[in-house]
PyMOL CGO cylinders between C-alpha atoms (Angstrom):
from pymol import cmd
from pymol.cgo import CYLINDER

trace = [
    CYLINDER, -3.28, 24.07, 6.30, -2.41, 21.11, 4.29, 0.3, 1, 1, 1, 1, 1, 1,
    CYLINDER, -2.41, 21.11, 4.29, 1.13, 20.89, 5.74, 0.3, 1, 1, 1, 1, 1, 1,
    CYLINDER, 1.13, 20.89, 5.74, 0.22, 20.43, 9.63, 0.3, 1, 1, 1, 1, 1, 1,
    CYLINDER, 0.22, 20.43, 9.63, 0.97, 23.46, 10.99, 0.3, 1, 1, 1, 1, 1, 1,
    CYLINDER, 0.97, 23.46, 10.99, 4.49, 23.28, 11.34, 0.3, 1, 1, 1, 1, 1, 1,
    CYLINDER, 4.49, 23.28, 11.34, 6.34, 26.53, 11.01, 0.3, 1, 1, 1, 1, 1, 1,
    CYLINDER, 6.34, 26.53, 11.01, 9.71, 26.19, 8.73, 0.3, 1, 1, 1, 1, 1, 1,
    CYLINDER, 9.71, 26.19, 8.73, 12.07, 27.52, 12.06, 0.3, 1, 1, 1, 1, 1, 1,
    CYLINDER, 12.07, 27.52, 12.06, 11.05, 23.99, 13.62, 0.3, 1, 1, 1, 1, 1, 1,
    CYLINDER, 11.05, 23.99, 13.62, 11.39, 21.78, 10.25, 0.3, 1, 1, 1, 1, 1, 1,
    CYLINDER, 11.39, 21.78, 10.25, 15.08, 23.53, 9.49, 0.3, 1, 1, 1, 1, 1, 1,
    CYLINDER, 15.08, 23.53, 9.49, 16.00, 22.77, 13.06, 0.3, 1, 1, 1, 1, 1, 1,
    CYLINDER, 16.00, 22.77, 13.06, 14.53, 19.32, 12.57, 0.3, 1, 1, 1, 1, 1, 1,
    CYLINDER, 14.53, 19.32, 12.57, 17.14, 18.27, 9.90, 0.3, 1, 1, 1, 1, 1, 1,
    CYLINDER, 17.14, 18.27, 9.90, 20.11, 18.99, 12.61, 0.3, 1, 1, 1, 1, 1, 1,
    CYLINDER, 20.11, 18.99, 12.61, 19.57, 15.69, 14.73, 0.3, 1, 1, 1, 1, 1, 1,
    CYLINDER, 19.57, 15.69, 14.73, 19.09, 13.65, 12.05, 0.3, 1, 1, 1, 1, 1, 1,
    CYLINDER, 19.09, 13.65, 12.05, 22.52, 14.02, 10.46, 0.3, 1, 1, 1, 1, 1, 1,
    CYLINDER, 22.52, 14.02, 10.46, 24.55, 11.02, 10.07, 0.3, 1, 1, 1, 1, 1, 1,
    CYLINDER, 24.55, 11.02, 10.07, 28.19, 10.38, 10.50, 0.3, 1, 1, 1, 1, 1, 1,
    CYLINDER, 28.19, 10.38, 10.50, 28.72, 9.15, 6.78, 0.3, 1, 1, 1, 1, 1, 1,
    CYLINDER, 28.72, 9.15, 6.78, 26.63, 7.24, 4.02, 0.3, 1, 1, 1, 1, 1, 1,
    CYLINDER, 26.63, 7.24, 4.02, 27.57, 3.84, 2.78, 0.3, 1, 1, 1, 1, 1, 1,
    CYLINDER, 27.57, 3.84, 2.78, 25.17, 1.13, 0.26, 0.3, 1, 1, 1, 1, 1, 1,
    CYLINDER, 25.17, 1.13, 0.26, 24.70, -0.06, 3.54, 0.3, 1, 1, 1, 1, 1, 1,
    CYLINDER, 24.70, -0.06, 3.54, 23.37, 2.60, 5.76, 0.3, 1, 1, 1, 1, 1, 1,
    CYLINDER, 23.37, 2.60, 5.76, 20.97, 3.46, 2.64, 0.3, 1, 1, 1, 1, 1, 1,
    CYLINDER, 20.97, 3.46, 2.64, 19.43, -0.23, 3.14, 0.3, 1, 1, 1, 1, 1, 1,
    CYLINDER, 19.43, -0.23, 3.14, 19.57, 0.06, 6.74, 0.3, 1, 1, 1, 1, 1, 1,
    CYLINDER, 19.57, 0.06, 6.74, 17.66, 2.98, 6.25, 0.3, 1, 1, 1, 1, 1, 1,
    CYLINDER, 17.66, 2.98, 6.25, 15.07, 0.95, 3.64, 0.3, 1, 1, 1, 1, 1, 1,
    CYLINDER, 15.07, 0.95, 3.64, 14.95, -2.26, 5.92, 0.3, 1, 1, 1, 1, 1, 1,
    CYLINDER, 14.95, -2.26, 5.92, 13.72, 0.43, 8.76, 0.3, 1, 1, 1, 1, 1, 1,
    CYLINDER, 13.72, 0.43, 8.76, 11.17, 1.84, 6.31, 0.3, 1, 1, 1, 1, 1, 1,
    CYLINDER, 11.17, 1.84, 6.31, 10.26, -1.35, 5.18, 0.3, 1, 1, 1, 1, 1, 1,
    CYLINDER, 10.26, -1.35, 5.18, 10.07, -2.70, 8.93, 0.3, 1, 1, 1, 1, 1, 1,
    CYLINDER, 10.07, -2.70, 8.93, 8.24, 0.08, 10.45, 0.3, 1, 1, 1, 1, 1, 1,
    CYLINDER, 8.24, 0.08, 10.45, 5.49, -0.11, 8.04, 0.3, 1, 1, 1, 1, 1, 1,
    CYLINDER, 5.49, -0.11, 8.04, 5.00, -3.93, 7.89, 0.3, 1, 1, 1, 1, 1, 1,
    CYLINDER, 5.00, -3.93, 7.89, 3.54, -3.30, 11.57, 0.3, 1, 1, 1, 1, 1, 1,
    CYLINDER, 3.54, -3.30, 11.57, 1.25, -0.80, 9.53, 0.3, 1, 1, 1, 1, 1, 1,
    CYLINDER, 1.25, -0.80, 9.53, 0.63, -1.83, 6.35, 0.3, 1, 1, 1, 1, 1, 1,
    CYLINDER, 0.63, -1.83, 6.35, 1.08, 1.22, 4.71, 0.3, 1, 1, 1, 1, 1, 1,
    CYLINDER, 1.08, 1.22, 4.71, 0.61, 2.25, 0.94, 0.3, 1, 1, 1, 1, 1, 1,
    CYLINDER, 0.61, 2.25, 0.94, 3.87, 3.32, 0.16, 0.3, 1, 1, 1, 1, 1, 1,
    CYLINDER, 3.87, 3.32, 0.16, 7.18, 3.64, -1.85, 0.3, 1, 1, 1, 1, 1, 1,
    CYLINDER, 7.18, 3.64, -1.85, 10.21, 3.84, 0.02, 0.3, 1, 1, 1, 1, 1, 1,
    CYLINDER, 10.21, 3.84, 0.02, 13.80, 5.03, -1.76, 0.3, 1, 1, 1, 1, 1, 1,
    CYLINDER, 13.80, 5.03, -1.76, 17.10, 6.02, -0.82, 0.3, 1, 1, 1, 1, 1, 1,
    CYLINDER, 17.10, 6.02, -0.82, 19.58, 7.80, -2.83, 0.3, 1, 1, 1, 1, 1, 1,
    CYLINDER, 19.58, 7.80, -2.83, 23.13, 8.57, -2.24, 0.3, 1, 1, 1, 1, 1, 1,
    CYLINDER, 23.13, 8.57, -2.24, 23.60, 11.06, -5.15, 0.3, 1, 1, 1, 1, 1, 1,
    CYLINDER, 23.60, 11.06, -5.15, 22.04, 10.13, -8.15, 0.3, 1, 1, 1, 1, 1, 1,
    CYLINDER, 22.04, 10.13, -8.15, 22.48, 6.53, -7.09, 0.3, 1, 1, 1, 1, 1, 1,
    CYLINDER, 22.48, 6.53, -7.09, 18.53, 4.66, -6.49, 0.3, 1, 1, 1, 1, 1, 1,
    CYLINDER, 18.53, 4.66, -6.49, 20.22, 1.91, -3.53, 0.3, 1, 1, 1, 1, 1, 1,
    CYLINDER, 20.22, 1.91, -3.53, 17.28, 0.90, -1.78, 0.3, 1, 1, 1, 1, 1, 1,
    CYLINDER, 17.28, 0.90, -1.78, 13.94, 1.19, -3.88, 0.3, 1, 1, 1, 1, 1, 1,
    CYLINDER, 13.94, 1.19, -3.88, 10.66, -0.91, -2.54, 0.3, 1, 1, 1, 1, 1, 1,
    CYLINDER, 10.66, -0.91, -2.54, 6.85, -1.04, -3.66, 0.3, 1, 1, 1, 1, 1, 1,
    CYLINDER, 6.85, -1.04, -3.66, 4.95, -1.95, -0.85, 0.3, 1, 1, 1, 1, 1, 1,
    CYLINDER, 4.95, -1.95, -0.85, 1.60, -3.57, -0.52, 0.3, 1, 1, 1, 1, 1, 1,
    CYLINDER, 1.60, -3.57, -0.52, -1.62, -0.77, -1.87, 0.3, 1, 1, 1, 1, 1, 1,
    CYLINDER, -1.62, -0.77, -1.87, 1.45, 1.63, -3.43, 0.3, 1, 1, 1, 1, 1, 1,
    CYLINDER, 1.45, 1.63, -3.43, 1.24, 2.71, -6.81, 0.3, 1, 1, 1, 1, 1, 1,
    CYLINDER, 1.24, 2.71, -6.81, 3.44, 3.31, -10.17, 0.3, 1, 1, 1, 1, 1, 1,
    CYLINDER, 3.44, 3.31, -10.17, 2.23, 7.65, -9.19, 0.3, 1, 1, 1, 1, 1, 1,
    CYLINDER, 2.23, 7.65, -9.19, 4.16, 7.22, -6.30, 0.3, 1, 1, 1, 1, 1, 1,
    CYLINDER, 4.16, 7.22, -6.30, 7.27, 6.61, -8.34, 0.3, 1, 1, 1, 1, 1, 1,
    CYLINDER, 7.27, 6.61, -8.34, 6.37, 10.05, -10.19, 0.3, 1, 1, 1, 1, 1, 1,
    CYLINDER, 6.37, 10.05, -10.19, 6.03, 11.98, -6.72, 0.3, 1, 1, 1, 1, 1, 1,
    CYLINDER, 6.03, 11.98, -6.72, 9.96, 10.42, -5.67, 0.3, 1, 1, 1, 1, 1, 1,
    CYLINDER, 9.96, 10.42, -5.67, 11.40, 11.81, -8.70, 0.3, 1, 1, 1, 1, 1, 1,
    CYLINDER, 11.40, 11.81, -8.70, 9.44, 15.38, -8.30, 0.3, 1, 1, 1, 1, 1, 1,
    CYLINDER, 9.44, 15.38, -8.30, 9.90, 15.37, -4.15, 0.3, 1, 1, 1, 1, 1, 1,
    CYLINDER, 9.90, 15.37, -4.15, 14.07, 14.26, -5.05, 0.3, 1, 1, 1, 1, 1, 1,
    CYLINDER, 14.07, 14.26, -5.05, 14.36, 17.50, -7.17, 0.3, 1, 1, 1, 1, 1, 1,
    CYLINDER, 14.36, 17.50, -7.17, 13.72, 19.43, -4.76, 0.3, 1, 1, 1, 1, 1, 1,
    CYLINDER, 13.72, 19.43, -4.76, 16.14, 17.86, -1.98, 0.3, 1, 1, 1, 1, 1, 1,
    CYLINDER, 16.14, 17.86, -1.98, 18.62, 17.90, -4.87, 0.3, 1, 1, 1, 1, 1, 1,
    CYLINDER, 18.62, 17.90, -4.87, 18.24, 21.74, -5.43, 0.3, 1, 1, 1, 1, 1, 1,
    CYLINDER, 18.24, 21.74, -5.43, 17.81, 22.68, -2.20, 0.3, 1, 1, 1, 1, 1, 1,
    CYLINDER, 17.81, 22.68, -2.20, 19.07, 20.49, 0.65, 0.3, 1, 1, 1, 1, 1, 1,
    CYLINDER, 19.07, 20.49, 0.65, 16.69, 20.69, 2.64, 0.3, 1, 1, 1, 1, 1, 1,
    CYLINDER, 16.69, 20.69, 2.64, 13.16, 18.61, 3.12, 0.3, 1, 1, 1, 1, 1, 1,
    CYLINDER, 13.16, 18.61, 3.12, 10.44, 19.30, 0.39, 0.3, 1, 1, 1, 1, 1, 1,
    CYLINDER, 10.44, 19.30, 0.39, 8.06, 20.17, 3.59, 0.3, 1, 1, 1, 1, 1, 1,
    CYLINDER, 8.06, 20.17, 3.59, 10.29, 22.71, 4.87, 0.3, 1, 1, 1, 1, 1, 1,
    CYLINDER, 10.29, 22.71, 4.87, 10.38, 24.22, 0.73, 0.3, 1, 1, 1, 1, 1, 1,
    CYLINDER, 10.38, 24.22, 0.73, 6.80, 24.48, 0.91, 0.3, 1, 1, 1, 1, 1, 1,
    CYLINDER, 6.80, 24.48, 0.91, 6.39, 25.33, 4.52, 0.3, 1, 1, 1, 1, 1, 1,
    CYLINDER, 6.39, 25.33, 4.52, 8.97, 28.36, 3.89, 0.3, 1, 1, 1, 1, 1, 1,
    CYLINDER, 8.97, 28.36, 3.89, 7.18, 29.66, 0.81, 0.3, 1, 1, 1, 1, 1, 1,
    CYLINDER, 7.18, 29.66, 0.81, 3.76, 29.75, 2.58, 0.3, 1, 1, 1, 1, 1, 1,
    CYLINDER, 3.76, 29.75, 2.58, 5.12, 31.63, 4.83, 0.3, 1, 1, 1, 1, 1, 1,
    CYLINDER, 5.12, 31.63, 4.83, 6.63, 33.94, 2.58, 0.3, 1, 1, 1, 1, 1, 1,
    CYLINDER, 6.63, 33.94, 2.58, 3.92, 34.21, 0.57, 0.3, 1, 1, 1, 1, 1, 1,
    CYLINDER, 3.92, 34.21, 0.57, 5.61, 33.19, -2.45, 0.3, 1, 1, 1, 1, 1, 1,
    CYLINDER, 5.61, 33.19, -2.45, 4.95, 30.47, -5.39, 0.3, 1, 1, 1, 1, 1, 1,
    CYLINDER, 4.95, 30.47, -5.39, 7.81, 28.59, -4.62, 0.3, 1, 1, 1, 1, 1, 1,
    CYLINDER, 7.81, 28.59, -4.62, 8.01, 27.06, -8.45, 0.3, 1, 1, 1, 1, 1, 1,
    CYLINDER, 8.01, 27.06, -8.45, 7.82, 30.60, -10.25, 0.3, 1, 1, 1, 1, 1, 1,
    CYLINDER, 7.82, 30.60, -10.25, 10.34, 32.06, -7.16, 0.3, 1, 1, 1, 1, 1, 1,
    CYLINDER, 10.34, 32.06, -7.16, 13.08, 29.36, -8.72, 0.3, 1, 1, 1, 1, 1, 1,
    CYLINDER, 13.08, 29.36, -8.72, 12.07, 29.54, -12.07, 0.3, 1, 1, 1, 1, 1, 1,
    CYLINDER, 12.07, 29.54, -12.07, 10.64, 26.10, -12.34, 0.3, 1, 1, 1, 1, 1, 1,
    CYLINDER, 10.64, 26.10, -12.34, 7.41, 23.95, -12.97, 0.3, 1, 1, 1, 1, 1, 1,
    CYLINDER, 7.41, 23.95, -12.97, 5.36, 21.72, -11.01, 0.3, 1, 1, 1, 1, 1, 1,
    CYLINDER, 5.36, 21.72, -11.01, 5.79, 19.61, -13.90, 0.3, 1, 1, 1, 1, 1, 1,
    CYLINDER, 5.79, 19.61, -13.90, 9.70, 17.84, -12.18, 0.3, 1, 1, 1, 1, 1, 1,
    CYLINDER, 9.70, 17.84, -12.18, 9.28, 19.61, -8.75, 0.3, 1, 1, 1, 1, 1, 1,
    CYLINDER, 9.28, 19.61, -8.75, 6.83, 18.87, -6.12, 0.3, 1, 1, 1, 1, 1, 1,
    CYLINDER, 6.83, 18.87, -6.12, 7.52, 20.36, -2.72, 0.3, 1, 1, 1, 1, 1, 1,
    CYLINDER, 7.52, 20.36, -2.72, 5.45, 17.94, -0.83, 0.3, 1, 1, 1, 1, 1, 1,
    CYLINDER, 5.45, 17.94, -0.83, 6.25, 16.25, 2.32, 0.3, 1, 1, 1, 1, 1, 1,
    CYLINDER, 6.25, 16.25, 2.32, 8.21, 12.99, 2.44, 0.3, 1, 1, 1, 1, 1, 1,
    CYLINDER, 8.21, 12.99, 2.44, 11.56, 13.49, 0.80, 0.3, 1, 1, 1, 1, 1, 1,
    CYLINDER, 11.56, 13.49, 0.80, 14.31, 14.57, 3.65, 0.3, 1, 1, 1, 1, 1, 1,
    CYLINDER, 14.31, 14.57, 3.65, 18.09, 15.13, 2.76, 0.3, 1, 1, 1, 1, 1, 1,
    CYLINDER, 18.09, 15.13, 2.76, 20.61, 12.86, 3.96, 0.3, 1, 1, 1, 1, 1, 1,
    CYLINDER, 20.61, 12.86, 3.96, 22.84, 15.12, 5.18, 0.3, 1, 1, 1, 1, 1, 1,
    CYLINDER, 22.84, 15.12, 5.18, 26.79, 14.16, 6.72, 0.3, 1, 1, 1, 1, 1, 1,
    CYLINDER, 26.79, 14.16, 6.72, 28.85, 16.91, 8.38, 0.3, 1, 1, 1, 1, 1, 1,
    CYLINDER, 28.85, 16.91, 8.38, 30.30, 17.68, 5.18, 0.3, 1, 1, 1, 1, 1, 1,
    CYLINDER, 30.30, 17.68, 5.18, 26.80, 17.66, 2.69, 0.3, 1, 1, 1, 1, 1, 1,
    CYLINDER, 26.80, 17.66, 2.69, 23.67, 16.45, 1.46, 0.3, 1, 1, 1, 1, 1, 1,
    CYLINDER, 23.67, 16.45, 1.46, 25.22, 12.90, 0.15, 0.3, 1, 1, 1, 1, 1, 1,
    CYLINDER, 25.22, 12.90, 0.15, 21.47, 11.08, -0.08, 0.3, 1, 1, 1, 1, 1, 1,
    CYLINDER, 21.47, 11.08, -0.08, 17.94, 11.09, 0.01, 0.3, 1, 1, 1, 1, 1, 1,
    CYLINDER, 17.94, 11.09, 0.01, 15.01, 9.36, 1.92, 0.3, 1, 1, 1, 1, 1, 1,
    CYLINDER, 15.01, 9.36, 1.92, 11.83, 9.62, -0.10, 0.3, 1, 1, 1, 1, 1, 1,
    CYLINDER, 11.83, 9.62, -0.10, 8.63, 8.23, 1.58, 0.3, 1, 1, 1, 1, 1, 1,
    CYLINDER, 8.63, 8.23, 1.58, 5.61, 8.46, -1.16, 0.3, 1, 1, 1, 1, 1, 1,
    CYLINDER, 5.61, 8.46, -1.16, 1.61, 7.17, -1.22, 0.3, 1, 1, 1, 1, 1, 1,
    CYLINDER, 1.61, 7.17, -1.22, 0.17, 9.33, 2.20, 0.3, 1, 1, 1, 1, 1, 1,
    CYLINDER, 0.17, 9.33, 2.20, -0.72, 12.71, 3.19, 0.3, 1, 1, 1, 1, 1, 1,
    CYLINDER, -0.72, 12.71, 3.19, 2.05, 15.09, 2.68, 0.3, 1, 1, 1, 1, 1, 1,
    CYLINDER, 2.05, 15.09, 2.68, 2.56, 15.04, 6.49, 0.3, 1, 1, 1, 1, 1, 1,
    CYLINDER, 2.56, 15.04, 6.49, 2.26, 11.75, 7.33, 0.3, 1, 1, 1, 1, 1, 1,
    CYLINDER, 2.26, 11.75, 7.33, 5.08, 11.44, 4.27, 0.3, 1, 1, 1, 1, 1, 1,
    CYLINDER, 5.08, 11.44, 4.27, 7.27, 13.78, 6.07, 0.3, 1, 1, 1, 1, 1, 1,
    CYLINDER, 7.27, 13.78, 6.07, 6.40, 12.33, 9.76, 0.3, 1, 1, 1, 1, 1, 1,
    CYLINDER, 6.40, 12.33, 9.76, 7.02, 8.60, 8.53, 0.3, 1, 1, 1, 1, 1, 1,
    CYLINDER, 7.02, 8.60, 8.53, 10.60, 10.07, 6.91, 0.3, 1, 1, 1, 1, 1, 1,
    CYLINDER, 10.60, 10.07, 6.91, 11.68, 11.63, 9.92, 0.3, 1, 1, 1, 1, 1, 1,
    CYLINDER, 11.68, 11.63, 9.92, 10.70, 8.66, 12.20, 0.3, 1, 1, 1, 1, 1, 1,
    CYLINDER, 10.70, 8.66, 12.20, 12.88, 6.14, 10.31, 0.3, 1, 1, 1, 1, 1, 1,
    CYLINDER, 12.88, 6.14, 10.31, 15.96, 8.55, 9.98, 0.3, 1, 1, 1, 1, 1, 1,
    CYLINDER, 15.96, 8.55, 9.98, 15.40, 8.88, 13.93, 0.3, 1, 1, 1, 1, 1, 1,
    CYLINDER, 15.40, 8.88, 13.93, 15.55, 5.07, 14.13, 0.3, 1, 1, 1, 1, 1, 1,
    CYLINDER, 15.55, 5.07, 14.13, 18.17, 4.92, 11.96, 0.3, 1, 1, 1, 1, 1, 1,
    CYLINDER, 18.17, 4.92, 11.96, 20.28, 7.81, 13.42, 0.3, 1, 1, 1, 1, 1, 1,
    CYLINDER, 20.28, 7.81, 13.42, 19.71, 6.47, 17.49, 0.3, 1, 1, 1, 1, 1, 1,
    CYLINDER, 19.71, 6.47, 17.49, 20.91, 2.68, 16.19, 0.3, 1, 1, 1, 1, 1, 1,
    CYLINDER, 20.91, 2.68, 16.19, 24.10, 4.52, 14.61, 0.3, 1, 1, 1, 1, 1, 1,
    CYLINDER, 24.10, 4.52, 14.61, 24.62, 6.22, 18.19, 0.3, 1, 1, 1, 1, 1, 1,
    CYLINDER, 24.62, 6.22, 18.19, 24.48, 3.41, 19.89, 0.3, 1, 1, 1, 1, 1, 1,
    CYLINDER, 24.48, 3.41, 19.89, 26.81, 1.53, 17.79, 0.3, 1, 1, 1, 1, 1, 1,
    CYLINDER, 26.81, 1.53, 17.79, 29.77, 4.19, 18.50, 0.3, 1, 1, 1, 1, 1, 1,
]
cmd.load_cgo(trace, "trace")
């Protein structure tokens, strides 16, 4: 299985930790300078981009990444924007269901790709952002995302 194994009950309950208390220009480029940090230890092929709304606040090409990365944010953002919730979880749930996720919502692979990497930003009140990590597996996408929204989220608790 292409999206490690993880059943959707454990990615929905994922996204509960990682809310954040509210989401400011700066917490987005926290959020990048994390990214960005975290995989200058790694060297990683990737694009990294925030959102808050429709709003691209933190955008960065790293080293080995690639213009088809950019196409994969705007298709993995989509989907966060439809559904608010990560594009891992989208897929994860419609494998388990059985389903074709794009014909389910009436839609084409053409502007949605629910492939791991892109989780919502979510505040008590609603999904306000995105964090899009593109240019690995689907998993390591997702795994990379939810390690710098951990970092991000612990620094934030520690400030209060």
């Amino acid at each position: 299985m292409s999206t490690g194994g993880f059943p959707s009950k454990k990615l929905i309950a994922q996204e509960i930790p990682m809310k954040i208390l509210c989401l400011e220009n700066s917490d987005a480029i926290q959020i990048g300078v994390i990214a960005t940090k975290s995989d200058s230890q790694r060297n990683l092929p990737i694009t990294i981009q925030i959102r808050i709304g429709d709003w691209v606040v933190y955008h960065a090409c790293l080293n080995g990444s690639k213009l088809e990365n950019d196409l994969w944010i705007k298709r993995k953002t989509a989907v966060v924007n439809l559904k608010y919730h990560s594009t891992i979880y989208e897929r994860v749930l419609a494998e388990e269901r059985g389903v074709d996720w794009c014909v389910e919502n009436n839609l084409t692979d053409e502007y949605y790709a629910i492939h791991g990497g892109a989780l919502p930003l979510t505040t008590e009140e609603a999904c306000k952002g995105i964090l899009v990590i593109s240019g690995l597996p689907q998993v390591e996408d997702h795994l990379f995302a939810v390690e710098v929204l951990t970092e991000f989220v612990s620094r934030k608790d520690k400030e209060l």
